[in-house]
C-alpha positions as CSV (number, residue, x, y, z in Angstrom):
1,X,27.8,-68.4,44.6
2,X,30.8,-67.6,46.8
3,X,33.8,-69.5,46.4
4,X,36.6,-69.4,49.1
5,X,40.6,-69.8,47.6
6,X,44.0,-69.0,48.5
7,X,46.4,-68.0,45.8
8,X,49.4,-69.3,46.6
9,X,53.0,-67.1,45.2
10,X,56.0,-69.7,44.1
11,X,59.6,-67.5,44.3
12,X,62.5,-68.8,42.2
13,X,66.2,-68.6,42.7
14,X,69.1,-69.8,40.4
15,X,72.0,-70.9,42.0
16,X,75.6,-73.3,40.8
17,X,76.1,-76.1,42.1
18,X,79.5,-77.4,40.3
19,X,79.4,-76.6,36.8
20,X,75.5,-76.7,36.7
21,X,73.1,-74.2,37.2
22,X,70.2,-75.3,39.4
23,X,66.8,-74.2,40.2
24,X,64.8,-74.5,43.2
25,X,61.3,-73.1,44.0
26,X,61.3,-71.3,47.4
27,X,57.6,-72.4,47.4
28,X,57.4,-73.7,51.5
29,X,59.8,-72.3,53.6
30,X,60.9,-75.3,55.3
31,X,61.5,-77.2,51.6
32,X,64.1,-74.2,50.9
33,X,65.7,-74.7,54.2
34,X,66.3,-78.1,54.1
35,X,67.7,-77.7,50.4
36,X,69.7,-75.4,52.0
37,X,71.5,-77.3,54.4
38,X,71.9,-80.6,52.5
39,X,73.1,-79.7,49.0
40,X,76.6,-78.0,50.4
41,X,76.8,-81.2,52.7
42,X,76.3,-83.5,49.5
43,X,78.3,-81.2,47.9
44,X,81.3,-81.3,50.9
45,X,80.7,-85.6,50.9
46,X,81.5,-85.9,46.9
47,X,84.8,-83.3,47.9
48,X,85.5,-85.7,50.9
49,X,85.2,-88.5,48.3
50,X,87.5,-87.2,45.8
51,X,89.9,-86.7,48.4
52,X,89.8,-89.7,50.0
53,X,93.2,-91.1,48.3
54,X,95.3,-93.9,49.2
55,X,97.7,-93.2,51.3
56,X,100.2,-94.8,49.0
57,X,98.4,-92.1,46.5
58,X,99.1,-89.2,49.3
59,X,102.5,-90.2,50.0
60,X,103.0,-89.9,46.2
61,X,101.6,-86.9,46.2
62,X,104.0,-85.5,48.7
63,X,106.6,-86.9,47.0
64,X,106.1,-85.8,43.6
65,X,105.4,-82.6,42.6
66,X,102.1,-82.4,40.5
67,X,102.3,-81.9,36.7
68,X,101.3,-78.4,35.7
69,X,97.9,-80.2,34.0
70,X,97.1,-81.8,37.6
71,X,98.0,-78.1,39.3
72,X,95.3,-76.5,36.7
73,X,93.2,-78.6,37.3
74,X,93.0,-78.8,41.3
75,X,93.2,-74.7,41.3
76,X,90.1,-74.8,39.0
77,X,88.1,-77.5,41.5
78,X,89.8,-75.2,44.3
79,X,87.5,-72.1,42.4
80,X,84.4,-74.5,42.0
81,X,84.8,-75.0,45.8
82,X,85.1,-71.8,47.1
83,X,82.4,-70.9,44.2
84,X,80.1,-73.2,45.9
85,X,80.5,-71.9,49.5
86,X,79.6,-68.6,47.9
87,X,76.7,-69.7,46.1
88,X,76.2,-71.5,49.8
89,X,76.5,-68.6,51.6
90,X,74.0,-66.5,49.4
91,X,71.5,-68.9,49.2
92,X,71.2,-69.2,52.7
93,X,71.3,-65.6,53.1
94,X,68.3,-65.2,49.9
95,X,66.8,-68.0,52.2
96,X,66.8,-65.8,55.6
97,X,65.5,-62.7,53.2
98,X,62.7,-65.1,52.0
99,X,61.5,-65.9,55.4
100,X,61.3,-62.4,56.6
101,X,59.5,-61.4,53.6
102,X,56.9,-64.8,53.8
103,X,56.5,-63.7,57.7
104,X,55.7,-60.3,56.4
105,X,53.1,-61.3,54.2
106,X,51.5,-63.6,56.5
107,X,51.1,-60.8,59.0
108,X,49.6,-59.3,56.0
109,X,47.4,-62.1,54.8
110,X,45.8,-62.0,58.2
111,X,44.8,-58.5,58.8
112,X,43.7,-58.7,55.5
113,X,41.2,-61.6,56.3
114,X,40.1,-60.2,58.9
115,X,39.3,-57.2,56.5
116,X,37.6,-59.6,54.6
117,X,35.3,-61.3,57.5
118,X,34.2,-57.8,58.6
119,X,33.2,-56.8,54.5
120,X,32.0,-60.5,54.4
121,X,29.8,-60.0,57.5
122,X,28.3,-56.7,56.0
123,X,27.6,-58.4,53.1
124,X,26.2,-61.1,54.5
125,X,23.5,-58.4,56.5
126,X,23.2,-56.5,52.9
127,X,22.2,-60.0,51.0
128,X,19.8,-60.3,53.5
129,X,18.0,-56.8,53.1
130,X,18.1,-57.4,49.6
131,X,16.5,-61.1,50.2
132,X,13.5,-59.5,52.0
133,X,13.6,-56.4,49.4
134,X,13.0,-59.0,46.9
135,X,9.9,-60.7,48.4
136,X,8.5,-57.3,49.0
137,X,9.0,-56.8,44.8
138,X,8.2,-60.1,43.9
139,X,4.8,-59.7,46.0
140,X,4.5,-56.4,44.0
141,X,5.3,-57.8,40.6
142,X,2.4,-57.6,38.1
143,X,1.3,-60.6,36.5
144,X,2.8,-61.5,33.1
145,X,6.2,-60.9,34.0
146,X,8.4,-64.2,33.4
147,X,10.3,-63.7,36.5
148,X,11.2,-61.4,39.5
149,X,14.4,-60.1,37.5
150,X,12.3,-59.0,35.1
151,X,9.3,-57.5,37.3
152,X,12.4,-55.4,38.9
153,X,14.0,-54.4,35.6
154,X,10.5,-53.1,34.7
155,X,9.9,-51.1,37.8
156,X,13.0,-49.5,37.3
157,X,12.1,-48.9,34.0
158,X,8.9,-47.8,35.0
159,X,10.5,-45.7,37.7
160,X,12.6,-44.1,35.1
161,X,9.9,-43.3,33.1
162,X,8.1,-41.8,35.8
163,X,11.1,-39.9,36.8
164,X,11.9,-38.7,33.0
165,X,8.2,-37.6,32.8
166,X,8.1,-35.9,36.0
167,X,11.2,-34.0,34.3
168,X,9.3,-33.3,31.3
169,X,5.9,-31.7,33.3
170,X,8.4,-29.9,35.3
171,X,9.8,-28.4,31.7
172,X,6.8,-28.3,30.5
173,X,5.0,-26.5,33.7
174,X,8.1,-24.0,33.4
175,X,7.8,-23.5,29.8
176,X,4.1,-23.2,30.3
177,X,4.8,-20.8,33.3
178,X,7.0,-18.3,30.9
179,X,4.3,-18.6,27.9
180,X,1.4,-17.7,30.4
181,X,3.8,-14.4,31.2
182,X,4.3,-13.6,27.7
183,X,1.1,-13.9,26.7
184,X,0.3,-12.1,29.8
185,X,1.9,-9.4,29.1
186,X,1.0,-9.3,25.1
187,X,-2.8,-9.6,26.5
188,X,-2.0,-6.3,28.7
189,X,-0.4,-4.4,25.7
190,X,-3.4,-5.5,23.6
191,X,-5.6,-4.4,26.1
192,X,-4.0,-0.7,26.5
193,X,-3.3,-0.9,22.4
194,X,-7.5,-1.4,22.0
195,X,-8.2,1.1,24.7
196,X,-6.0,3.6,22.9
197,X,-7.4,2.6,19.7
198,X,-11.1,2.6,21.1
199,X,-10.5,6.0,22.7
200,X,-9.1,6.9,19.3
201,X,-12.3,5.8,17.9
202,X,-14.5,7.7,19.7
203,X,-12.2,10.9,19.8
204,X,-12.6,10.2,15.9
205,X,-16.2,9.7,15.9
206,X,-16.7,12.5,17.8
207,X,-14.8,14.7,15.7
208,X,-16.4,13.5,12.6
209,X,-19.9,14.3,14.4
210,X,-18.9,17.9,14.9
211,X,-17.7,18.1,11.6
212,X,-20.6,16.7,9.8
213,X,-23.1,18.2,12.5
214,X,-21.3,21.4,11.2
215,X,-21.8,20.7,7.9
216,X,-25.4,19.3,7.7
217,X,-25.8,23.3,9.8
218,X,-23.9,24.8,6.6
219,X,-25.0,25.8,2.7
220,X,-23.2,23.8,0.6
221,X,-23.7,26.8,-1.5
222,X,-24.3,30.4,-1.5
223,X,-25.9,33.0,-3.9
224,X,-23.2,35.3,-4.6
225,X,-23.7,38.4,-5.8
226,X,-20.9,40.7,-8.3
227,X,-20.9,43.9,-8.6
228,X,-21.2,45.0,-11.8
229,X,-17.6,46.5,-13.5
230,X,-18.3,46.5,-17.4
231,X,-15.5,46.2,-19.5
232,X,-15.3,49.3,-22.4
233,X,-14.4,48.6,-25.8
234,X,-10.7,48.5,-26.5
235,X,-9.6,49.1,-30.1
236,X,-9.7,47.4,-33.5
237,X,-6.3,45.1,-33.3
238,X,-5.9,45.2,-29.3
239,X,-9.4,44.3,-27.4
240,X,-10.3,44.9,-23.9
241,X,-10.7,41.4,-21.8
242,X,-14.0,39.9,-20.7
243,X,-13.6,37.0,-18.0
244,X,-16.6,37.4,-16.3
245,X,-20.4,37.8,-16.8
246,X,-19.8,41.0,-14.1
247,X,-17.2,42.7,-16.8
248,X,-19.8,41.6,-19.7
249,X,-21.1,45.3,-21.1
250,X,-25.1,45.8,-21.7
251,X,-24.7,48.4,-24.0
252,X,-23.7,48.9,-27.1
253,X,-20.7,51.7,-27.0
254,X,-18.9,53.4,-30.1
255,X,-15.3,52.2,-29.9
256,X,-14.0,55.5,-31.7
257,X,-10.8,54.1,-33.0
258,X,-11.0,55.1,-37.0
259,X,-12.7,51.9,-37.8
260,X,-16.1,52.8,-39.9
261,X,-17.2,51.2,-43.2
262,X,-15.2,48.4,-43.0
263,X,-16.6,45.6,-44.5
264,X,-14.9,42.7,-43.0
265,X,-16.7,44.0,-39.9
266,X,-16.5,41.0,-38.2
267,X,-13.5,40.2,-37.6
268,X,-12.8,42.9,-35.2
269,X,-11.6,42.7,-31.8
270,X,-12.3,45.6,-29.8
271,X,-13.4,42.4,-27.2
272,X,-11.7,39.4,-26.0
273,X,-12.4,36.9,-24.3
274,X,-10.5,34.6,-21.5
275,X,-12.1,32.2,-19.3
276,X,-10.2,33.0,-16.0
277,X,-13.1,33.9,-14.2
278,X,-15.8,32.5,-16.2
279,X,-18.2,30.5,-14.2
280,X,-21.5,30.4,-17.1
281,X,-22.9,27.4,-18.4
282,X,-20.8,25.2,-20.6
283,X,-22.5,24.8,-24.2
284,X,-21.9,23.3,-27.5
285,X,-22.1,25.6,-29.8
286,X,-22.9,23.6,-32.5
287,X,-26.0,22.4,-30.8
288,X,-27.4,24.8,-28.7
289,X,-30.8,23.9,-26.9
290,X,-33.5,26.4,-27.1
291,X,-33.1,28.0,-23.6
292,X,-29.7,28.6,-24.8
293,X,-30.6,30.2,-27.9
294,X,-33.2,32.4,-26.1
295,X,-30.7,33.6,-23.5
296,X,-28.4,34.4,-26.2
297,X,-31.5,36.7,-27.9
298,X,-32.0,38.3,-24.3
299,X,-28.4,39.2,-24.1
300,X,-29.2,40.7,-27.9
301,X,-32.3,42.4,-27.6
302,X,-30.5,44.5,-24.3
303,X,-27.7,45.6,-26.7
304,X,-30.3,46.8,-29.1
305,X,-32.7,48.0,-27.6
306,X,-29.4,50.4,-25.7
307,X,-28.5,51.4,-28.9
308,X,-32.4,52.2,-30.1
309,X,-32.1,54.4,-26.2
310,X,-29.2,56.7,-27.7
311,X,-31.2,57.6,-30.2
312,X,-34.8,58.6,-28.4
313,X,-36.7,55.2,-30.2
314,X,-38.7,52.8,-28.4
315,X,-37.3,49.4,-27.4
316,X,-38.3,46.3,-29.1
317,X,-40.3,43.3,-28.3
318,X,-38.8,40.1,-27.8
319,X,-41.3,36.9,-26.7
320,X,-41.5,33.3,-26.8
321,X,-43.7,34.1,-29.8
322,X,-40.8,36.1,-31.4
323,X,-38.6,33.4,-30.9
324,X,-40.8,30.4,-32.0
325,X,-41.0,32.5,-35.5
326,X,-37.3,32.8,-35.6
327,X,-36.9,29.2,-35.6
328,X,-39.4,28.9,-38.3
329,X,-36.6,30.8,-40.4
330,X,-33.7,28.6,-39.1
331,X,-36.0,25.7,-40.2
332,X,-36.8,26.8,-43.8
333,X,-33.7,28.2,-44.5
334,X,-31.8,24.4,-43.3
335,X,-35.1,23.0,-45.4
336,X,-33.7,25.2,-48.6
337,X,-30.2,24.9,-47.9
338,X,-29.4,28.5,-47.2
339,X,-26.1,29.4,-45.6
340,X,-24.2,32.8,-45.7
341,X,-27.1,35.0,-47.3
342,X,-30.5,36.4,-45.6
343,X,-34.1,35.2,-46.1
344,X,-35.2,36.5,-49.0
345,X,-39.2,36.2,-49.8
346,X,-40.0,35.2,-53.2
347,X,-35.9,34.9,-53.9
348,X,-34.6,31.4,-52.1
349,X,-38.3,31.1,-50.0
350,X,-41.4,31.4,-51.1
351,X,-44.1,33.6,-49.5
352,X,-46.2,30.6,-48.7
353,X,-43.6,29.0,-47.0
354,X,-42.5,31.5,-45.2
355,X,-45.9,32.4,-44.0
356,X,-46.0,28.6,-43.1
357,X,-42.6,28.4,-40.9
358,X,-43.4,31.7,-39.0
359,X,-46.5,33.3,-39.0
360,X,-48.7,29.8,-39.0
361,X,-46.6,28.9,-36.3
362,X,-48.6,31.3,-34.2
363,X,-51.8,31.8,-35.7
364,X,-53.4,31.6,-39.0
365,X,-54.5,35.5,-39.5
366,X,-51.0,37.2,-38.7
367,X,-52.9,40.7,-41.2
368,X,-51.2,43.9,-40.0
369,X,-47.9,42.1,-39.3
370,X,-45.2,42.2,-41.7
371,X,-41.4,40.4,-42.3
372,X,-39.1,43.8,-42.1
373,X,-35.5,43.3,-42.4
374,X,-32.6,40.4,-41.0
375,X,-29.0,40.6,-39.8
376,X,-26.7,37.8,-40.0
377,X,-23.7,37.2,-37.5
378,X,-20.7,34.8,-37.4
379,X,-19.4,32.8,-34.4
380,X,-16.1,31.4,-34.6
381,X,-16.9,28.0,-33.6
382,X,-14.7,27.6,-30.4
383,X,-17.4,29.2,-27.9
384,X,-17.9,26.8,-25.3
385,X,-19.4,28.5,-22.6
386,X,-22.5,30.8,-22.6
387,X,-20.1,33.8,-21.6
388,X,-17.7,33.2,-24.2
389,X,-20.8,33.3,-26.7
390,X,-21.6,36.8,-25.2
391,X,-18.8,37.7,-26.0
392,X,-18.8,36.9,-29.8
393,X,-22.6,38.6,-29.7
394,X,-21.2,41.2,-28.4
395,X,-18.7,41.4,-31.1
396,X,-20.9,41.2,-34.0
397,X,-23.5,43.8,-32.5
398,X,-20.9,46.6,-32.3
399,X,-19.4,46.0,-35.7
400,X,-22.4,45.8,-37.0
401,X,-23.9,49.1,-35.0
402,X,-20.5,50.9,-35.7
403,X,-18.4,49.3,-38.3
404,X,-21.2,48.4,-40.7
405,X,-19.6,49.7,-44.3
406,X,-21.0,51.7,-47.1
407,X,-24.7,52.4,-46.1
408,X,-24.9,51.1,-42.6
409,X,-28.0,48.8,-43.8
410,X,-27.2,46.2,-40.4
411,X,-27.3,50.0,-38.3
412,X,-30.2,50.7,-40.1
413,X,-32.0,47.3,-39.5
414,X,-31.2,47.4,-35.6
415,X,-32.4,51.3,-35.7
416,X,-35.6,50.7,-38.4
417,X,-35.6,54.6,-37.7
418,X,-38.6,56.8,-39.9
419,X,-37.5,59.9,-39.0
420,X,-33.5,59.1,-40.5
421,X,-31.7,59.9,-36.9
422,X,-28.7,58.5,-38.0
423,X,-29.2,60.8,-41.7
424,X,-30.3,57.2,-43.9
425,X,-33.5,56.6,-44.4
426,X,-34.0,53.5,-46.3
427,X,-37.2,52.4,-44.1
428,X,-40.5,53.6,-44.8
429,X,-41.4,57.0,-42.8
430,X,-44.4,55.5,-40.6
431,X,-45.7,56.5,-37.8
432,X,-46.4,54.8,-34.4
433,X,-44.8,51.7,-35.7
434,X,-44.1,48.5,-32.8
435,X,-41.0,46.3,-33.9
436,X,-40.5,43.1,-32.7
437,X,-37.3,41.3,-32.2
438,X,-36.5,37.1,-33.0
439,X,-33.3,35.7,-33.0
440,X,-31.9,32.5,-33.9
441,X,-28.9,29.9,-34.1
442,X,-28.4,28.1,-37.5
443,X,-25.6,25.9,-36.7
444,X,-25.0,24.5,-39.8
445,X,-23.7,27.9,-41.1
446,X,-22.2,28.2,-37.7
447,X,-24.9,31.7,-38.1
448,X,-26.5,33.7,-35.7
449,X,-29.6,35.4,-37.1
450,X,-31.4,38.6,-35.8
451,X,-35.1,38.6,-37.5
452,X,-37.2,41.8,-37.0
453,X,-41.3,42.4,-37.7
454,X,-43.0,45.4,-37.5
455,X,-46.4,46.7,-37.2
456,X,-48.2,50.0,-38.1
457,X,-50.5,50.6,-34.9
458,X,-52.5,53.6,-36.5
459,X,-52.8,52.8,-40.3
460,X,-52.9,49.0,-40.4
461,X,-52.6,47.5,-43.1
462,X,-53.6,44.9,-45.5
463,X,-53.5,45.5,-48.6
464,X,-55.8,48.4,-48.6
465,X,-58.3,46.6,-45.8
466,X,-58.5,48.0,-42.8
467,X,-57.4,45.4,-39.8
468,X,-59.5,45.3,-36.4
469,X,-57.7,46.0,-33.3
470,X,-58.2,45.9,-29.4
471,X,-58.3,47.3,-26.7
472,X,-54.9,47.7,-26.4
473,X,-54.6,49.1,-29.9
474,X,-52.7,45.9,-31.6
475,X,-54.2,43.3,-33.9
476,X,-55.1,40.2,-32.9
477,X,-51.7,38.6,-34.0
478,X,-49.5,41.5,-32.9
479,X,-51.2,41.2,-29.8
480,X,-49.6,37.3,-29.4
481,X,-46.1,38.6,-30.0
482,X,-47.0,40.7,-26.9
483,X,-47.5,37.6,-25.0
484,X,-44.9,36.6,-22.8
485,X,-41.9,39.0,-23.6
486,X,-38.7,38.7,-22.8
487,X,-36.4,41.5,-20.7
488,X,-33.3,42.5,-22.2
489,X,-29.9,41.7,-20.3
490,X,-29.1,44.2,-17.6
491,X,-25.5,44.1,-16.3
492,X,-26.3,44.7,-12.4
493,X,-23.3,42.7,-11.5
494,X,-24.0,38.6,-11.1
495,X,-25.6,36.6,-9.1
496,X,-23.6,33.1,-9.0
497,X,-24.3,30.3,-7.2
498,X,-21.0,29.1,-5.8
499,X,-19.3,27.1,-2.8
500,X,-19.9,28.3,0.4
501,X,-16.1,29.4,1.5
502,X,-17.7,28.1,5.1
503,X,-19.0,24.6,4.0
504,X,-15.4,24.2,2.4
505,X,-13.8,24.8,5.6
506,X,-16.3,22.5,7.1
507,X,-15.0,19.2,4.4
């Protein structure tokens, strides 16, 4: 609601009038005239009044001189007088000033009224718009809403919240706009990071293809073949090596170095062994199979039978027969607890069970074959490969062909010689004689054992009874120790079968 009001402004002056001070409001410019003009009037009429003395009072006056109290006190009303028409003079004059300055602001007053009317008028139009801009929102104004104050307020509100989450999509559009770039561009460096890796792949794959396409075109192994470069014997304290089945000798030489009749024969060392190049079977020498113990023979009976060559005799035999008598003697002798001494028949084994271990073993009439003499050799225990056991074969074959001691009966034995080549002859002089050869591993004595038969081809025997023969001029038993012989072992070099240097460079 508009209410119209003039402020009204009230100006005060203090002015003397006597001995008093006065105050007048200058509040309507005619008031403060009038004032003006009739208080030094009043003022003259009480002078005039005081003055108006008797004449018999002035003509005393004139006559007498006033006391110096009466002159004191007419120069002080003389000061309040002439006080008073100052006072007069300046309130007139602060009168004049007043009414200037009230002209002024009434000139002022009216220009600003009319400043007023003009904003008042604009107004006026404005309250209007507004008037119709309200029926327009009150027409719009959901229902519920107590009042039109209220349906605005909630426009605006509504308006704001529309602006703010216009705001926030425009955020969140621009946030979404960057995040769909980055991911953009971590999609594209995915993308050429999988191609790389899938070209990788198959650059891989293919590789690996070749490579194994290689291999599967490669032998993983290869039969390789040494050339033979056996090793001589060195001498009694310094040996010669052995490292490899292709320096293994197959022949049983003389070392020559002064050693003869010794009778710690075996522990000589004109061999030594190292395993630098040794590719044989590994093997426990304390339980050897039977293949193992029959190689080991084979290896022996070639060093025999080169020995039996030097001297113009005929080889001997060696079969599976051979050997399944030979472990017929290991068996009794671990039955009868023998270690470190030979077989002895009718001494530590009786001929029935001797007969039953070895000659039974292969058929029941063994007539014209007979039990003819045993060596005994020692392994030291540390062989762990089938060369290394060579080697101690080896070892005990030469001491015992060349180092044998008083007699030479272990030369003998190997040599069973009837005509005395080597100037012994402990074995009977017989003609046309076939030996045979068996040898055995007895581990318990840690013992290798060389068994050896004979038979007499032309004057059979048994006691005194004539044995039949065949065709082939052998009994029928001697003829089963033909069966299935065994060739001695020939140092031609070795064939190994070893990695293919080609499949290797093919892994």
């Amino acid at each position: 609601m508009r209410k119209d009001y003039h402020d009204s402004k009230s100006h005060y002056k203090m002015y003397k009038a006597g001995k008093n001070w006065l105050f007048a409001g200058i509040g309507v410019i005619t008031l403060v005239s009038t004032i003006a003009m009739t208080t030094p009037n009043a003022h003259a009429a009480e002078l005039n009044n005081d003055t108006n003395l008797s004449s018999t009072q002035k003509d005393e006056q004139k006559v007498t001189s006033a006391t110096p109290a009466q002159q004191a006190a007419i120069d002080d009303a003389q000061k309040d007088v002439d006080q008073d028409n100052a006072d007069i003079a300046q309130n007139q004059k602060d009168t004049a000033d007043e009414q200037a300055n009230h002209d002024t602001l009434a000139n002022q007053t009216a220009g600003k009224q009319s400043n007023v009317d003009q904003a008042q008028d604009a107004a006026n139009k404005a309250k209007d718009q507004v008037a119709k801009d309200q029926v327009a929102v009150d027409d719009a104004a959901p229902a519920g809403y107590q009042d039109k104050e209220d349906a605005e307020q909630q426009a605006q509100n509504n308006t704001d919240k529309a602006q703010d989450a216009v705001n926030q999509a425009t955020t969140d559009r621009n946030q979404a706009q960057k995040d769909v770039a980055n991911a953009s561009d971590k999609a594209d460096q995915a993308k050429t990071a999988k191609d790389d890796a899938a070209k990788n792949k198959t650059d891989a794959q293919e590789q690996a293809d070749a490579a194994k396409n290689k291999v599967d075109n490669t032998n993983k192994t290869t039969k390789v073949h040494h050339d033979a470069t056996p090793v001589k014997p060195g001498t009694y304290d310094k040996g010669n090596v052995i490292d490899s089945e292709a320096s293994l000798p197959d022949t049983l030489l003389d070392p020559k170095d002064g050693h003869t009749d010794d009778v710690a024969y075996y522990g000589s060392s004109w061999y030594v062994y190292d395993s630098k190049n040794d590719k044989s079977k590994k093997i426990d020498i304390n339980n050897l199979t039977q293949n193992q113990i029959n190689e080991l023979g084979q290896y022996a009976l070639g060093l025999i039978n080169s020995l039996r060559k030097q001297y113009g005799l005929s080889p001997m035999i060696m079969s599976d027969n051979t050997q399944k008598m030979a472990a017929g003697d290991i068996a009794i002798r671990n039955k009868n607890g023998i270690t470190d001494d030979h077989s002895l028949i009718g001494n530590n084994i009786s001929q029935a069970d001797w007969n039953k271990y070895t000659f039974d073993s292969i058929a029941g009439n063994h007539d014209g074959t007979k039990f003819a003499a045993q060596n005994l050799g020692f392994f030291f225990g540390t062989e762990d490969t089938m060369l290394a056991a060579k080697v101690s074969v080896l070892q005990m074959l030469t001491a015992m062909a060349f180092d044998d001691g008083p007699g030479n009966y272990h030369r003998q034995a190997i040599l069973m010689n009837p005509n005395s080549v080597d100037g012994h002859n402990i074995y009977s002089d017989e003609e046309d004689v076939t030996y045979y050869f068996g040898y055995g591993h007895q581990s318990s004595g840690n013992e290798s054992i060389f068994d050896f038969w004979k038979e007499n081809n032309s004057n059979v025997w048994n006691g005194g009874i004539a044995v039949s023969t065949g065709s082939d001029g052998h009994s029928s038993f001697a003829s089963e120790l033909m069966k299935h012989q065994k060739t001695g072992y020939t140092n031609n070099g070795t064939d190994t079968i070893e990695t293919n240097p080609a499949y290797k460079r093919c892994q």
